[in-house]
BAKOLDO-92006 format. One record per residue: x, y negated, z negated of N, C-alpha, C in turn; residue number from 1. Coordinates in steps of 0.001 Angstrom, whole numbers, plus 500000, padded with zeros to 6 digits. Each point is the difference from the previous one (the first is absolute). Layout:
X_Y_Z_X_Y_Z_X_Y_Z_NUM
...
***
This chain:
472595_498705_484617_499422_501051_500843_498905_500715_499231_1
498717_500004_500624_499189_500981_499322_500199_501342_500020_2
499739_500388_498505_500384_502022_499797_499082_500375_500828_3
498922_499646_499950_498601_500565_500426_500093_500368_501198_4
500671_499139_501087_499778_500343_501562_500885_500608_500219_5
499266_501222_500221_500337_501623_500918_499781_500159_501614_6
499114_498879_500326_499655_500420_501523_500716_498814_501017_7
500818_500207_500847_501004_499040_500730_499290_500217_501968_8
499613_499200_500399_499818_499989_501295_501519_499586_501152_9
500420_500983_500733_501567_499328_500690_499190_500057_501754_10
500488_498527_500550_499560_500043_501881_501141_500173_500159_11
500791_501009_500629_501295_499878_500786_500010_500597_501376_12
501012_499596_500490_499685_500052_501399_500750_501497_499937_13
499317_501008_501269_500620_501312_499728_499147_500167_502013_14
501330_499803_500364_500106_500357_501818_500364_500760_500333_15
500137_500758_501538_500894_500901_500021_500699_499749_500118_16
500863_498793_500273_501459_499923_499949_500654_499083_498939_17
499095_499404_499045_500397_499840_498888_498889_500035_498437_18
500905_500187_498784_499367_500632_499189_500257_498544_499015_19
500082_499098_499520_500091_499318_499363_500345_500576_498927_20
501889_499622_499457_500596_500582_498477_499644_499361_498902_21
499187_498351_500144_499976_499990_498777_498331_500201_499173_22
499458_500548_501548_498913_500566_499527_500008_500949_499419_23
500764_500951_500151_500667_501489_499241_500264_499706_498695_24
500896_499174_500092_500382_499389_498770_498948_500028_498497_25
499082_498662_500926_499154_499290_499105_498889_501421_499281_26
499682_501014_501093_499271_501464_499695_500743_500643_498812_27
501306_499753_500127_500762_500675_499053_500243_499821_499110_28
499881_498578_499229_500388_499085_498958_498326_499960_499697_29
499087_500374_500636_498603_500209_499026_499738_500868_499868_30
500163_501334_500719_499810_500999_499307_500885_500487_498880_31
501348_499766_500254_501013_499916_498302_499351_499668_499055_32
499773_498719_500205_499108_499239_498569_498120_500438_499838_33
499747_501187_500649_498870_500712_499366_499073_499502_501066_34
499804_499223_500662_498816_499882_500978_499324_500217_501203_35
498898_500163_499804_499156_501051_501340_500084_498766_501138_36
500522_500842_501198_500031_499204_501161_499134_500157_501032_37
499652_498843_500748_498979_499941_501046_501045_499468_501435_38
500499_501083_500524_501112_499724_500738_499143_499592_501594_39
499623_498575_500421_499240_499363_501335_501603_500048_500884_40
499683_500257_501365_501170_500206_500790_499105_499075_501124_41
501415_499429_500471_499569_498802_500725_500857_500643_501561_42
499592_500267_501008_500452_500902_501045_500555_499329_501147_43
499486_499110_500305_500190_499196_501254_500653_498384_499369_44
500672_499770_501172_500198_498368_500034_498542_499132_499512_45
499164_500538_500512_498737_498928_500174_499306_499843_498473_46
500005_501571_499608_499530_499852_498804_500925_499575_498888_47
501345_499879_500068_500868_499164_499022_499679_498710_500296_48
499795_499592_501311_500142_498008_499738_498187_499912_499583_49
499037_500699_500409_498849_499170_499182_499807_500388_498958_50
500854_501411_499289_500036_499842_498114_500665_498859_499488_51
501261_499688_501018_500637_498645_499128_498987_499034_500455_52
499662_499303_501003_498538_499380_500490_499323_499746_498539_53
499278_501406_499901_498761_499611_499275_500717_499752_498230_54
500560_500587_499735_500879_499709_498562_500909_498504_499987_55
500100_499577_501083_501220_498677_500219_501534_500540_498893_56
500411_500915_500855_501463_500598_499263_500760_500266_501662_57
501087_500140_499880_501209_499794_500570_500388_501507_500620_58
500193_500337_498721_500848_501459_499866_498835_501261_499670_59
500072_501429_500211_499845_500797_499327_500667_500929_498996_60
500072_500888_499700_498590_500525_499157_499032_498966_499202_61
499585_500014_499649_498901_499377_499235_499426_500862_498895_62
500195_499717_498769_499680_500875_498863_498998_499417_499305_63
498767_500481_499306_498743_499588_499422_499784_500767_498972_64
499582_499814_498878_499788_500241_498670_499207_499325_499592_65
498684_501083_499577_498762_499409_499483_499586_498750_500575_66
499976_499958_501553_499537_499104_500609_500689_498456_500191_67
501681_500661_499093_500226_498407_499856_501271_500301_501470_68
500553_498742_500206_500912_500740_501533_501387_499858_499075_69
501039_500655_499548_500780_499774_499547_501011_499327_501312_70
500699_500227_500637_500547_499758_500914_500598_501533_501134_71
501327_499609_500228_500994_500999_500648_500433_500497_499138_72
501287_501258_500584_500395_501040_498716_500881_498775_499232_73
501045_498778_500484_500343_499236_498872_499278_499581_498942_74
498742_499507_500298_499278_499728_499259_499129_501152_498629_75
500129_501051_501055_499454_501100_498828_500940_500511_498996_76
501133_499837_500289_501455_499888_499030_499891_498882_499264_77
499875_498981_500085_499668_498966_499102_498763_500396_498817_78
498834_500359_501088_498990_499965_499133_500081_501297_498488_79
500999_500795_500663_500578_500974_498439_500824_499848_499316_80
500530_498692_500397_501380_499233_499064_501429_500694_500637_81
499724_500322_501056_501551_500646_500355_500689_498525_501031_82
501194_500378_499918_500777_498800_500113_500088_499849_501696_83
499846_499265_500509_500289_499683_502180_500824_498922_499524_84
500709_500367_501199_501122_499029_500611_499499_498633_500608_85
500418_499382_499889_499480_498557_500541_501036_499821_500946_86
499760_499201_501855_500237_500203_500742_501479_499083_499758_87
501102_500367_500604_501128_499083_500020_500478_499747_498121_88
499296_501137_499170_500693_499501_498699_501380_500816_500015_89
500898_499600_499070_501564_500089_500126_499736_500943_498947_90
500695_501562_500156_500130_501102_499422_501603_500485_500157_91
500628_500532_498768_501327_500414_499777_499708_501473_500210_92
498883_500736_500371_499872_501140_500352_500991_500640_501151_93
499642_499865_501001_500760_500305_501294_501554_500152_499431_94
500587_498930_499282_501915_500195_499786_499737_500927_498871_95
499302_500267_499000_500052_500995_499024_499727_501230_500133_96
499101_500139_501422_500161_501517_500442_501166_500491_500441_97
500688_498889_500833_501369_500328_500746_500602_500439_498942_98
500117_499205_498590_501202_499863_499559_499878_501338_498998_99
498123_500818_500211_499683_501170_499657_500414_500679_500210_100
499882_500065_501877_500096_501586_500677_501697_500092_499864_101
501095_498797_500094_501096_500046_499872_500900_500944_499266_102
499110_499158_498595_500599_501297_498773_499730_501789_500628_103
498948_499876_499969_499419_501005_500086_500853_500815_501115_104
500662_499598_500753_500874_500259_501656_501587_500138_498992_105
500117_499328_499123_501337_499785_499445_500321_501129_499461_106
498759_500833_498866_500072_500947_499433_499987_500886_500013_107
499194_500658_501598_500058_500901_500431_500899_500354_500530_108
500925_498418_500890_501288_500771_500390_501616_500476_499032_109
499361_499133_499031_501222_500467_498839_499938_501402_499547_110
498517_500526_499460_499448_501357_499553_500775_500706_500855_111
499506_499873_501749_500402_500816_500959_501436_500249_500345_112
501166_498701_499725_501415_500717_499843_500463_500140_498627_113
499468_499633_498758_500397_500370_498821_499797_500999_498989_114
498870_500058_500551_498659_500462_498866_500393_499798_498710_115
499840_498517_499952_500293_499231_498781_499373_498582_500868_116
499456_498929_498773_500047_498824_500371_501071_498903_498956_117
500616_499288_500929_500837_499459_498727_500134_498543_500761_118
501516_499121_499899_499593_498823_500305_500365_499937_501840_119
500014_500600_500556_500059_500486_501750_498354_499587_500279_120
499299_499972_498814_498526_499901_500484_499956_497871_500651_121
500553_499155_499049_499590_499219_500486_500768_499653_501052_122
501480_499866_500410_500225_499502_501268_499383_500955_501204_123
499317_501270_500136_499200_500367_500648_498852_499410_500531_124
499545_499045_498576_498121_499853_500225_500670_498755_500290_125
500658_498855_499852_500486_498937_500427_500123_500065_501890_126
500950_501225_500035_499672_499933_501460_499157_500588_500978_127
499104_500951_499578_498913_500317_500350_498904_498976_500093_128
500091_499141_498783_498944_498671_499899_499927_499402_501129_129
501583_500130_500514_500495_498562_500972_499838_500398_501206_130
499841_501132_500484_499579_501117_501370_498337_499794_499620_131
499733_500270_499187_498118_499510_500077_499589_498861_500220_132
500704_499256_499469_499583_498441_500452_500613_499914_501442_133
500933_499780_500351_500104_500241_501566_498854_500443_500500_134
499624_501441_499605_499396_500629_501690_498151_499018_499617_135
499868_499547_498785_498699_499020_500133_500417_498950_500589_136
501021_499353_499656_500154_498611_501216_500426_500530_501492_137
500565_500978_500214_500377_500351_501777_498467_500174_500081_138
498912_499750_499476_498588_500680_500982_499432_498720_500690_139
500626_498922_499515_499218_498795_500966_501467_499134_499614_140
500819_499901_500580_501265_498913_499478_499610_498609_500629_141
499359_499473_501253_499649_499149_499985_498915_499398_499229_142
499173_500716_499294_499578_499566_498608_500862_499620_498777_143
500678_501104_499619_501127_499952_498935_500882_498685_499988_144
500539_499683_501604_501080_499087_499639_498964_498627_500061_145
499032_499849_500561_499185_498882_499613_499597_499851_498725_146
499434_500787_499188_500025_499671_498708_501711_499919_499127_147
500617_500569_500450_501349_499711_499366_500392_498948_499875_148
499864_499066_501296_500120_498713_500298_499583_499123_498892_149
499435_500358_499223_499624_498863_499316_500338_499747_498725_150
501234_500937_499821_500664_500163_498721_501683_499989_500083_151
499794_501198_501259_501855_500265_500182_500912_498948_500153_152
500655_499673_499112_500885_498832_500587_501036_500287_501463_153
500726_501401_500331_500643_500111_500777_498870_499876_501662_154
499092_500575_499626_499303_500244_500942_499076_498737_500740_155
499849_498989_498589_499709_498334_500415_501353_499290_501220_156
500826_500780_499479_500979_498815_501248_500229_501293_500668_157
499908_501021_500456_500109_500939_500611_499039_500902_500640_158
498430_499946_500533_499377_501020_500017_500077_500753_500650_159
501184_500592_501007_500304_502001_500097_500102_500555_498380_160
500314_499028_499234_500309_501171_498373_498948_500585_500203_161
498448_499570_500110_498882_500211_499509_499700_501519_500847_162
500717_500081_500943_499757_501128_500839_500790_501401_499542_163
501677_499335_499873_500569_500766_499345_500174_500144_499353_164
499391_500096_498129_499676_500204_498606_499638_501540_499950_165
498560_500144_500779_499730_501667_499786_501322_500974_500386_166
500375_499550_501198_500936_500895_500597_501332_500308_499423_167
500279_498668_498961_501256_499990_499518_499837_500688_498271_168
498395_500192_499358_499931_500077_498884_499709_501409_500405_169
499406_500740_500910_500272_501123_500431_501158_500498_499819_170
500954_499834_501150_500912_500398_499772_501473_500240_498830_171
499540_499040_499304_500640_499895_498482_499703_500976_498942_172
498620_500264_500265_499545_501582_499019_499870_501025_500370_173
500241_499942_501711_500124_501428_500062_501501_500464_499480_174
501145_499177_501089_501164_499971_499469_500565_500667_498178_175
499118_498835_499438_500137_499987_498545_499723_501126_499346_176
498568_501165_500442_499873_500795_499330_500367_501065_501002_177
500696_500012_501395_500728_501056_500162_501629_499634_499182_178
500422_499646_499288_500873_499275_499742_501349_500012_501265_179
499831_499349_501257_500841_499865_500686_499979_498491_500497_180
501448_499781_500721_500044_498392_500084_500313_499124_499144_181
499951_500138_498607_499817_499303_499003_500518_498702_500214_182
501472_499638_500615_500375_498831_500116_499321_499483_501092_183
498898_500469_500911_499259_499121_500470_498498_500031_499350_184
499707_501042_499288_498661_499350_499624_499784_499687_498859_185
500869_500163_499055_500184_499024_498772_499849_498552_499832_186
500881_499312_501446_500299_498912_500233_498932_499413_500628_187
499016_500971_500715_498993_499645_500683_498523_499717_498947_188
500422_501104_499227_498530_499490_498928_500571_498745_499110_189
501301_499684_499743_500202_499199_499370_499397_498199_500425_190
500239_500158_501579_499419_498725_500483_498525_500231_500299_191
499741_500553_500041_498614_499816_500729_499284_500121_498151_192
500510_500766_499026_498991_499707_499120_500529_498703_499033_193
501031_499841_500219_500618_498522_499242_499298_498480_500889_194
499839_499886_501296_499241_498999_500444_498665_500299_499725_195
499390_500941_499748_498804_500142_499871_499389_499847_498334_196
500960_500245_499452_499755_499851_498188_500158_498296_500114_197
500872_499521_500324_500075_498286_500373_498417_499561_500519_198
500066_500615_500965_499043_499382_500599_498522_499878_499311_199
499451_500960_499422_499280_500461_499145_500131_499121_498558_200
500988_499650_499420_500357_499525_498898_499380_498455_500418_201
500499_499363_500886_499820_498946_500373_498453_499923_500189_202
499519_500552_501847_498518_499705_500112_498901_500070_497978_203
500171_500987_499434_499666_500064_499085_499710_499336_498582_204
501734_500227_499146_500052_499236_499510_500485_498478_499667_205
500427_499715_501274_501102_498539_500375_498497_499214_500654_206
499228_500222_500847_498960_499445_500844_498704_500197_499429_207
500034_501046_499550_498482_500334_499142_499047_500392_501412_208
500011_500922_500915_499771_499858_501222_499168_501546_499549_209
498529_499919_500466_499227_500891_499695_499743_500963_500984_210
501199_500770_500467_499538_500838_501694_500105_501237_499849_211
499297_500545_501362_500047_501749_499485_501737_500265_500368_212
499963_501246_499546_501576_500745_500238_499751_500844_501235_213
500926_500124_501072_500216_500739_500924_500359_501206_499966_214
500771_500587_498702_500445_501131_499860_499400_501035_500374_215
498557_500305_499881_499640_501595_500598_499411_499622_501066_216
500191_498876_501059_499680_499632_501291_499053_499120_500373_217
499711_499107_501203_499530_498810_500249_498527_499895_499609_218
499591_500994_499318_498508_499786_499959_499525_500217_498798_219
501044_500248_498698_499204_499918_498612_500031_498952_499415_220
499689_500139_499042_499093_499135_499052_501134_499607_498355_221
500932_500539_500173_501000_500434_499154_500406_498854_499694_222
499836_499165_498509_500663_498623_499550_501144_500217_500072_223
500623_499180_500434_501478_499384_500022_500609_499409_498298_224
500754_500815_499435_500711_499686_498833_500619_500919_499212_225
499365_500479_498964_501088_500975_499258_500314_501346_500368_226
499283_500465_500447_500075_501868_500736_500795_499644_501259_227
499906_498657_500692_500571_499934_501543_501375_499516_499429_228
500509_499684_499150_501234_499437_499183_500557_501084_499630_229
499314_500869_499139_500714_501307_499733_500479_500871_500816_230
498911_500385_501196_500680_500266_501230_501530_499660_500568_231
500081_498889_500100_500821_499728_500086_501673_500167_499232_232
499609_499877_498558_501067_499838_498705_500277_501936_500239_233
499306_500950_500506_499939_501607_499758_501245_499833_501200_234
500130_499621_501229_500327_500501_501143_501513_499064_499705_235
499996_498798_499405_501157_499548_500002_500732_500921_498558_236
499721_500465_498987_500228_500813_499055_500920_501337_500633_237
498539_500369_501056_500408_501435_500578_501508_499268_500878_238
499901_498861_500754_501563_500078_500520_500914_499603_499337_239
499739_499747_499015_501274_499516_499220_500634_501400_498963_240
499161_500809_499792_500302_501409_499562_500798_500934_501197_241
499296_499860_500854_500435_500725_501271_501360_499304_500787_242
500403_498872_499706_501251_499492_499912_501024_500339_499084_243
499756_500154_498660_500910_500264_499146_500306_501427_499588_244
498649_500856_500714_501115_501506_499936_500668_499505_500953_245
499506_499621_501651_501216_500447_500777_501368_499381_499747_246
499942_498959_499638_501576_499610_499142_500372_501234_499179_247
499618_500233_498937_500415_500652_499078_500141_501355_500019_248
***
């Protein structure tokens, strides 16, 4: 990237009924990085298709620097070395926020009846985890259980599982961290995360089978293997703990 260029030209489309965000964007990420803007507003339908017309580009905004056309705001992120997503690439992001905001849900509710944190924190965030992942797969389940399909072993010779997974992994953590039911939802996380650690073990490391994971719902990008395994190994842990107080 040249130091030198201070002066950035942006065409974005700015209507009255729409404002183009990543034209905002792209304004915003050059004036951060120090440069005087020549903000062209493109108003009408007519005048967006003969700027793309006369430029032969697709999309707007359109960003220019020292006469050269850099591209769109992806491209002007590139051109400062900042990192874009590439379309359909497989990111462990999405389950590591869950498995973020979880804690974060775990601790506050321990603080809030203890005011102490001690070990009440993790079978909390275990089942809080398992209520977050639910309510991302209940948002499209006929997505969810289609991608499930292609791993779950119960759900290969069975596909209602694929329907009833959210509903049943739901109900296992709420149960779990109201602690009521236990002899049914102990038993309930026990199967649903014991076929699913199988299942996972297998597509994975038995098949070598390179697919996304379904866990935070039918539409990420989330590799299928060790975080979707652990998932699993936490919830069968949590029922096998949650079995042996209630014996004991």
């Amino acid at each position: 990237m040249p130091s030198a260029a201070k002066t950035a030209i942006v065409h974005r489309m700015v209507m009255p009924d729409h404002v183009c965000p990543y034209g905002r964007k792209a304004i915003w990420l050059l004036k951060s990085k120090g440069f005087a803007v020549e903000d062209h507003h493109l108003t009408t339908r007519a005048q967006v298709d003969a700027f793309k017309a006369e430029h032969g580009v697709q999309t707007t905004p359109q960003i220019f620097i020292n006469g050269q056309r850099i591209g769109g705001y992806d491209d002007l992120r590139r051109w400062f070395g900042q990192p874009v997503p590439e379309p359909g690439a497989t990111s462990y992001t999405p389950v590591l926020v869950v498995f973020a905001v979880g804690a974060l849900i775990a601790l506050a509710i321990d603080w809030l009846m203890t005011r102490a944190m001690g070990w009440s924190v993790l079978p909390n965030f275990i089942a809080v985890t398992m209520m977050l992942l639910a309510m991302l797969k209940l948002q499209d389940v006929e997505k969810f259980s289609t991608m499930f399909l292609n791993y779950d072993l119960l759900a290969q010779r069975w596909p209602p599982y694929g329907y009833l997974y959210p509903f049943a992994e739901l109900a296992a953590g709420t149960l779990m961290l109201a602690g009521l039911l236990t002899w049914f939802s102990a038993p309930l996380a026990l199967f649903i995360g014991g076929i699913g650690a199988i299942s996972v073990f297998k597509a994975v490391y038995v098949d070598k089978r390179a697919l996304k994971c379904a866990c935070v719902g039918g539409s990420s990008n989330v590799p299928l293997g060790f975080v979707s395994l652990s998932e699993n190994l936490a919830m069968i842990g949590m029922a096998i703990w949650m079995l042996a107080m209630m014996i004991a």
